[in-house]
C-alpha positions as a LaTeX table, in Angstrom:
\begin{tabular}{lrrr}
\hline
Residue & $x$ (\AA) & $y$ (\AA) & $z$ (\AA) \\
\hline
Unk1 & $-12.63$ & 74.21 & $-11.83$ \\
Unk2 & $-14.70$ & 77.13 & $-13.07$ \\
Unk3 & $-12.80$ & 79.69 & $-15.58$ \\
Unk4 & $-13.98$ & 82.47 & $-17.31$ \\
Unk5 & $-17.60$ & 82.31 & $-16.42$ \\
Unk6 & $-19.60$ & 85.24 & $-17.35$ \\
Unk7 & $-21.91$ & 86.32 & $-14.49$ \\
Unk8 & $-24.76$ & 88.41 & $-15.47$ \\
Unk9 & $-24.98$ & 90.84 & $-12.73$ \\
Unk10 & $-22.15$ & 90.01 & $-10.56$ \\
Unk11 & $-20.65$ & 92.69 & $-8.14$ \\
Unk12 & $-17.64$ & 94.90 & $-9.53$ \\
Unk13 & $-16.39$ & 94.80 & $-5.60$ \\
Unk14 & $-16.12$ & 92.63 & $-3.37$ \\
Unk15 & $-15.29$ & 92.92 & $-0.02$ \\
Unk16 & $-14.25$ & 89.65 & 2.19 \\
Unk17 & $-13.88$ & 89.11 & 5.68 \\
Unk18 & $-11.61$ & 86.27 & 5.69 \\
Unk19 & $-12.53$ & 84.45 & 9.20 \\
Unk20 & $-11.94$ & 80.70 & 10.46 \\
Unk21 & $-7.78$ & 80.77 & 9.71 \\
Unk22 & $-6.82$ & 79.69 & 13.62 \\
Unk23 & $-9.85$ & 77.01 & 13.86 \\
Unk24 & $-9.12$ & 75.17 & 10.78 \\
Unk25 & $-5.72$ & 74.95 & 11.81 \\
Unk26 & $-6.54$ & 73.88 & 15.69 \\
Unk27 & $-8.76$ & 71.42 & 13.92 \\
Unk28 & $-5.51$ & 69.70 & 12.51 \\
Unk29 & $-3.87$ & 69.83 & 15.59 \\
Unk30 & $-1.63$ & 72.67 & 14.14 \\
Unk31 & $-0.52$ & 75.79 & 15.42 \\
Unk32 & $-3.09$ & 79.23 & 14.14 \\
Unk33 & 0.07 & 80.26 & 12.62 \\
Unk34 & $-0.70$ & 77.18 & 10.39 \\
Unk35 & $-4.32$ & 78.18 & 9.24 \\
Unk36 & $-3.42$ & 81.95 & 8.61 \\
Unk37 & $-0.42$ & 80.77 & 6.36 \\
Unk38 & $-2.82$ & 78.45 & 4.42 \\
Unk39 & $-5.17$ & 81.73 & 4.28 \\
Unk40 & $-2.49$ & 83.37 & 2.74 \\
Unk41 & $-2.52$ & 80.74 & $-0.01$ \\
Unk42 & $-6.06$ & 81.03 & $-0.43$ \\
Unk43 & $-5.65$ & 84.86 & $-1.25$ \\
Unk44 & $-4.17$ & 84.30 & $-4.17$ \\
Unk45 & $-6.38$ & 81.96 & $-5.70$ \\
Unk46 & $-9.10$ & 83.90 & $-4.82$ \\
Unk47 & $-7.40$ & 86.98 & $-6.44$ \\
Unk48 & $-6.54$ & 85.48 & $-9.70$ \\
Unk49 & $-10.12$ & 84.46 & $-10.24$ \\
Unk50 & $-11.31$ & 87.92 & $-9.33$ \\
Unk51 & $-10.99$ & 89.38 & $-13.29$ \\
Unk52 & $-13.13$ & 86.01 & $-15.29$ \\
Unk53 & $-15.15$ & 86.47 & $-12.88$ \\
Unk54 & $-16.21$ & 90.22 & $-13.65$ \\
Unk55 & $-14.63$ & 91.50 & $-9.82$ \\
Unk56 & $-12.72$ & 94.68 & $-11.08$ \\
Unk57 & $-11.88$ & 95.51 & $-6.89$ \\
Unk58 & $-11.39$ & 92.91 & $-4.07$ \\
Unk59 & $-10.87$ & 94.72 & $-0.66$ \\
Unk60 & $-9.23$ & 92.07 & 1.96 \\
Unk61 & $-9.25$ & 92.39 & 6.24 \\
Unk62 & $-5.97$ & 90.85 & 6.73 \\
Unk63 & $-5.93$ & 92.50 & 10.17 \\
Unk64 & $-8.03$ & 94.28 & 12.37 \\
Unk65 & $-7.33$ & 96.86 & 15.33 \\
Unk66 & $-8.95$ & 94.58 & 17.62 \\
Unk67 & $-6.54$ & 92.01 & 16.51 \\
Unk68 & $-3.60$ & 93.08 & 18.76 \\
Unk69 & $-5.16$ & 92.29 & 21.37 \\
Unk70 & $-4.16$ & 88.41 & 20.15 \\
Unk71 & $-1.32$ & 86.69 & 22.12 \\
Unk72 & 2.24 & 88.20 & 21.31 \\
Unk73 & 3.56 & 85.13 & 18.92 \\
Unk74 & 0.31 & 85.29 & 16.48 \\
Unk75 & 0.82 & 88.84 & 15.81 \\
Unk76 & 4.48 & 88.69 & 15.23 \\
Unk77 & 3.79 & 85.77 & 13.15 \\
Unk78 & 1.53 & 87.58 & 11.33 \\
Unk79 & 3.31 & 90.62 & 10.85 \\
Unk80 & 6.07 & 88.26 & 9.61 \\
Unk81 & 3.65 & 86.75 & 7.41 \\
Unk82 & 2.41 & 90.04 & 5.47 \\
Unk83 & 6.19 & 90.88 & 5.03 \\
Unk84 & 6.87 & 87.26 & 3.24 \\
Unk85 & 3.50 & 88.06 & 1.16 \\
Unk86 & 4.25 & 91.66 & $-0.32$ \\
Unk87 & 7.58 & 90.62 & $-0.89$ \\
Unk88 & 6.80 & 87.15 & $-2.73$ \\
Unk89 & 3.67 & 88.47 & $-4.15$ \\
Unk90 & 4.71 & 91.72 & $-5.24$ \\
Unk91 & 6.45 & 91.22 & $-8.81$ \\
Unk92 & 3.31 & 88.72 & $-9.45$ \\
Unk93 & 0.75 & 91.18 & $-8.76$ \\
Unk94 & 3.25 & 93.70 & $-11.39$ \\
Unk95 & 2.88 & 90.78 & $-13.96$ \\
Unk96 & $-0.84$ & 90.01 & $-13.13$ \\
Unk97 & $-1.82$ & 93.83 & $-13.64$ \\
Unk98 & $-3.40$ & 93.92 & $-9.81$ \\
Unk99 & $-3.14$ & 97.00 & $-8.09$ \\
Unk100 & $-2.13$ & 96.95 & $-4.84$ \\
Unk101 & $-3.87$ & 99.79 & $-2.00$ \\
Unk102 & $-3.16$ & 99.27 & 1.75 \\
Unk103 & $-5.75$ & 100.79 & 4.33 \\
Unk104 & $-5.87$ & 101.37 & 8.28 \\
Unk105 & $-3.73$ & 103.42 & 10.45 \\
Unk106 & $-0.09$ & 102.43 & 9.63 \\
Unk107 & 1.53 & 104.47 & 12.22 \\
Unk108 & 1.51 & 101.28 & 14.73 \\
Unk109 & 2.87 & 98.79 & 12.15 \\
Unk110 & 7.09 & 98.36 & 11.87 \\
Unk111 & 8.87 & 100.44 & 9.68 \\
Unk112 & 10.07 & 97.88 & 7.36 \\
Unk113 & 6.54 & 96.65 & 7.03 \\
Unk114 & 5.49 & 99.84 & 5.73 \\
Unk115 & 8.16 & 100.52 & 3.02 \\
Unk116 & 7.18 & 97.25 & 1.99 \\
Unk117 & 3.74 & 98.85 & 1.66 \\
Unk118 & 4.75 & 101.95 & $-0.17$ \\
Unk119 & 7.35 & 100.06 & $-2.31$ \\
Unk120 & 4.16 & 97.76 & $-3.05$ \\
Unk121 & 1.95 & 100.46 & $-4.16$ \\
Unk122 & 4.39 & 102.71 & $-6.29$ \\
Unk123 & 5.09 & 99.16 & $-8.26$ \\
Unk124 & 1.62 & 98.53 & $-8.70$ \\
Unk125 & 0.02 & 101.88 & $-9.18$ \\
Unk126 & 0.22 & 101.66 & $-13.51$ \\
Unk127 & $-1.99$ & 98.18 & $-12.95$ \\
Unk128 & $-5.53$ & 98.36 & $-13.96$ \\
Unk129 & $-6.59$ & 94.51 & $-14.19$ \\
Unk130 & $-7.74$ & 94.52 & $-10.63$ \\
Unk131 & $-8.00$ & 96.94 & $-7.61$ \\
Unk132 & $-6.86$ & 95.02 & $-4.69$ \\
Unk133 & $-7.07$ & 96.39 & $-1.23$ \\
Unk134 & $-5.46$ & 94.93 & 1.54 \\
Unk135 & $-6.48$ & 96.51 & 5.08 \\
Unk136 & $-3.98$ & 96.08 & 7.80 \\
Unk137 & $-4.19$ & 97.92 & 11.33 \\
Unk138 & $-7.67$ & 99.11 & 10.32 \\
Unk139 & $-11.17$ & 99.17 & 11.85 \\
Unk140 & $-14.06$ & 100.93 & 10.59 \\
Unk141 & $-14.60$ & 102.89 & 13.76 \\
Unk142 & $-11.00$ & 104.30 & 13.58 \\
Unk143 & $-11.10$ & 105.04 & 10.26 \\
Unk144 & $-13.90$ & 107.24 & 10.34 \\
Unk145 & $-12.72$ & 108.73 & 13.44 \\
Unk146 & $-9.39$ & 109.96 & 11.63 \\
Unk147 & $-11.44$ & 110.67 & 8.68 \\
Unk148 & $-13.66$ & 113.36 & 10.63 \\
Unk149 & $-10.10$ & 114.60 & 12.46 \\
Unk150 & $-9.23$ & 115.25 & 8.85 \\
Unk151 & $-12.01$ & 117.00 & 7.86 \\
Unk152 & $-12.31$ & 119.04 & 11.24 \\
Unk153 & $-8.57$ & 120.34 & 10.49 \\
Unk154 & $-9.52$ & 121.51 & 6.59 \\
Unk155 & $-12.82$ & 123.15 & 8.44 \\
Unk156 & $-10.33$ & 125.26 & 11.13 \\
Unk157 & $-7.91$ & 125.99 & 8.68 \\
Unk158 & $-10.53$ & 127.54 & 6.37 \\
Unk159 & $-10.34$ & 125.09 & 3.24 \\
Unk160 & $-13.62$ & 123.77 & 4.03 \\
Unk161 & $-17.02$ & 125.85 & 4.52 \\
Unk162 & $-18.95$ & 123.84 & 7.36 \\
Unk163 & $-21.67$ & 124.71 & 5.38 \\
Unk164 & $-20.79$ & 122.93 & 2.49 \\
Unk165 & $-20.04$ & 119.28 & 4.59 \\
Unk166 & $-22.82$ & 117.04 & 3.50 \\
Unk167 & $-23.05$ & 112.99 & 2.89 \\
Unk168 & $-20.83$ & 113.58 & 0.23 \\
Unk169 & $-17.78$ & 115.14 & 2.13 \\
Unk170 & $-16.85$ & 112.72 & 4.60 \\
Unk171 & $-15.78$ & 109.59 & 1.96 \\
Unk172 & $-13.28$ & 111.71 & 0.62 \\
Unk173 & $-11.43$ & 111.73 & 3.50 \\
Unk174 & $-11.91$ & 108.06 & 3.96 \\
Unk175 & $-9.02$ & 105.86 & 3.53 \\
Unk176 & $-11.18$ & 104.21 & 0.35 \\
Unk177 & $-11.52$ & 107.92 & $-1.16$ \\
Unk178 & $-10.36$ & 106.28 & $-4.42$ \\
Unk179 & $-12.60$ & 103.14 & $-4.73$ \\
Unk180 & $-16.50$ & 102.21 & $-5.23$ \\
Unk181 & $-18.30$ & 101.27 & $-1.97$ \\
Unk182 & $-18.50$ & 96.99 & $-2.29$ \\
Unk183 & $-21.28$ & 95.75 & $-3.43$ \\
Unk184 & $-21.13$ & 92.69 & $-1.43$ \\
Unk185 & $-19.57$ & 91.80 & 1.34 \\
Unk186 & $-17.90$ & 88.40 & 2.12 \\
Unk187 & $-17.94$ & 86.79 & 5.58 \\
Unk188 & $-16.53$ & 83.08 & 5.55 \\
Unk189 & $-16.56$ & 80.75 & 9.31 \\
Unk190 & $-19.90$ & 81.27 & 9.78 \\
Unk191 & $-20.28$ & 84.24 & 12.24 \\
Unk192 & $-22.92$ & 87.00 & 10.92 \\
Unk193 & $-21.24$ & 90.42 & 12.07 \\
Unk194 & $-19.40$ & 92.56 & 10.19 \\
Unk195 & $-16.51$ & 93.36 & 12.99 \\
Unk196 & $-16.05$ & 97.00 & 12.26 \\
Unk197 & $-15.52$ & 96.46 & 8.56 \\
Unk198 & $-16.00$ & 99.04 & 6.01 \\
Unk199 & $-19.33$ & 100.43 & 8.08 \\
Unk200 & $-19.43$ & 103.98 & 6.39 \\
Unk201 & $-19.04$ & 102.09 & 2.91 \\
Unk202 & $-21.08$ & 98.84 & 3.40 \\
Unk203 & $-24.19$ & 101.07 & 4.06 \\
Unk204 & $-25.93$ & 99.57 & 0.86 \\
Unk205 & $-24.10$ & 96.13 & 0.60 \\
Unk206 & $-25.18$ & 92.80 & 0.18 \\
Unk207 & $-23.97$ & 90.80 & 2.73 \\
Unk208 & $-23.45$ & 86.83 & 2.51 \\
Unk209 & $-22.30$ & 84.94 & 5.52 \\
Unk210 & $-20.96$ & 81.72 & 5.08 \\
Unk211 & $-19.47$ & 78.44 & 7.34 \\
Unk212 & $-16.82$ & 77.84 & 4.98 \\
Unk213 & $-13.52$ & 78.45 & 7.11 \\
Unk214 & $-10.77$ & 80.95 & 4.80 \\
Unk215 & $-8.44$ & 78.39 & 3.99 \\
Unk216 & $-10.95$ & 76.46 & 2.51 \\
Unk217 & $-12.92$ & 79.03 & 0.54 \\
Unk218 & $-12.27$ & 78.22 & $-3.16$ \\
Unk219 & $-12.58$ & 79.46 & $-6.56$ \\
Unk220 & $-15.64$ & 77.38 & $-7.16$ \\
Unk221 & $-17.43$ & 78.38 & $-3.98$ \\
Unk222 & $-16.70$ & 82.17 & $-4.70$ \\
Unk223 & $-18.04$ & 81.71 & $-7.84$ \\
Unk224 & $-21.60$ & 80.27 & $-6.35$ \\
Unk225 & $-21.75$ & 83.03 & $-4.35$ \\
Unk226 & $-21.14$ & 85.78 & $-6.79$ \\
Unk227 & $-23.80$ & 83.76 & $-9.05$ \\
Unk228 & $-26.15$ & 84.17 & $-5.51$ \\
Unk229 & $-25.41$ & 87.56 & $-5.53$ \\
Unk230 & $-26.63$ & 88.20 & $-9.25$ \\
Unk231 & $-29.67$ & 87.18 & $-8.51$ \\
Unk232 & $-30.88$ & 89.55 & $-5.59$ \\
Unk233 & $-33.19$ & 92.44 & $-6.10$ \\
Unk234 & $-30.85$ & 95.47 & $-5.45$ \\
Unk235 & $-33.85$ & 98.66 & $-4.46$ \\
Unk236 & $-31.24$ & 100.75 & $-2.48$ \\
Unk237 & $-34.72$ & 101.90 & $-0.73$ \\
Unk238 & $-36.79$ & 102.65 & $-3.24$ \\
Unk239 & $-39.89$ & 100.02 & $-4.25$ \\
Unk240 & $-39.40$ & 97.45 & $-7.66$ \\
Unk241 & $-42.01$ & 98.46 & $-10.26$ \\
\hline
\end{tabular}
């Protein structure tokens, strides 16, 4: 397994897309149920390698706002699921040093669910070995939509001269106000779309789509892809001299 390999030029965030959970479990005649606990698993390996590996913030789509559309027992079960994970994960991420953020429109998620959020983030917020970002009831789309409702309602109430709203205003009302944009951006299952993830943010990303399903994305393939990424020719527009 690879540990503590130093990657010259490796992204500081990394953004993943973690697709393929219900068709590696339907190919072992399991339920999807099966596959998205597996992903689960997979998190956390992929988390603890995130700091040798020079990744100071991982951002995670656990859960889309397309995703309710999903039949009624996978989205229970997965709502059950993220309440198992913050509560078994949450004195590990406190020993690890891994900050915990949540982002996406909570207001449709159970109650319990989010005071397992907060509760998550208060114990986390003194970490600093890595920035974790889990986003849960959250689509790009919507998020920029409440972002500019935000922003419309400091412009009425006179905190914010309309003249002064540039390309620099709207992120800080973004639900990633406190983090970098990624530098790369993760898909695994081999589809090449980005499914309303991050769009404001992943303007200059590096994207790498992948067939590996989640739940079998490891520590060594993460690793060969942040190596990939290192060796790309990053212009944001402007022309290598």
């Amino acid at each position: 397994m690879a540990r503590n390999i130093p990657l010259t030029g490796g992204p500081r965030h990394v953004a993943i897309i973690m697709d393929g959970n219900g068709r590696w479990a339907q190919s072992r005649g399991r339920p999807r149920l099966f596959g998205h606990h597996a992903g689960a698993r997979r998190v956390r390996e992929i988390v603890s390698a995130c700091p040798d590996l020079g990744v100071d913030y991982l951002t995670i789509f656990a859960f889309s706002t397309e995703n309710w559309k999903r039949t009624q027992t996978e989205v229970a079960g997965l709502m059950a699921l993220f309440r198992r994970y913050i509560l078994k994960e949450m004195q590990e991420f406190v020993k690890e040093n891994v900050r915990v953020r949540f982002i996406g429109d909570r207001a449709r998620l159970d109650k319990s669910l989010q005071s397992l959020m907060d509760e998550a983030e208060q114990m986390t917020q003194h970490c600093t070995r890595l920035h974790l970002t889990i986003a849960i009831n959250y689509g790009g789309r919507d998020e920029v939509a409440r972002a500019t409702k935000r922003l419309a309602e400091d412009v009425a109430g006179g905190r914010l001269d309309p003249a002064d709203v540039d390309q620099e205003t709207l992120p800080r009302y973004l639900d990633t106000c406190l983090l970098p944009d990624p530098d790369l951006v993760i898909r695994t299952s081999g589809e090449a779309r980005i499914s309303n993830f991050l769009l404001w943010q992943s303007a200059y990303s590096e994207y790498e789509f992948i067939d590996t399903l989640w739940p079998d994305f490891t520590r060594d393939i993460f690793t060969d892809v942040l190596r990939s990424y290192g060796a790309r020719d990053r212009r944001f527009g402007a022309v290598s001299g």
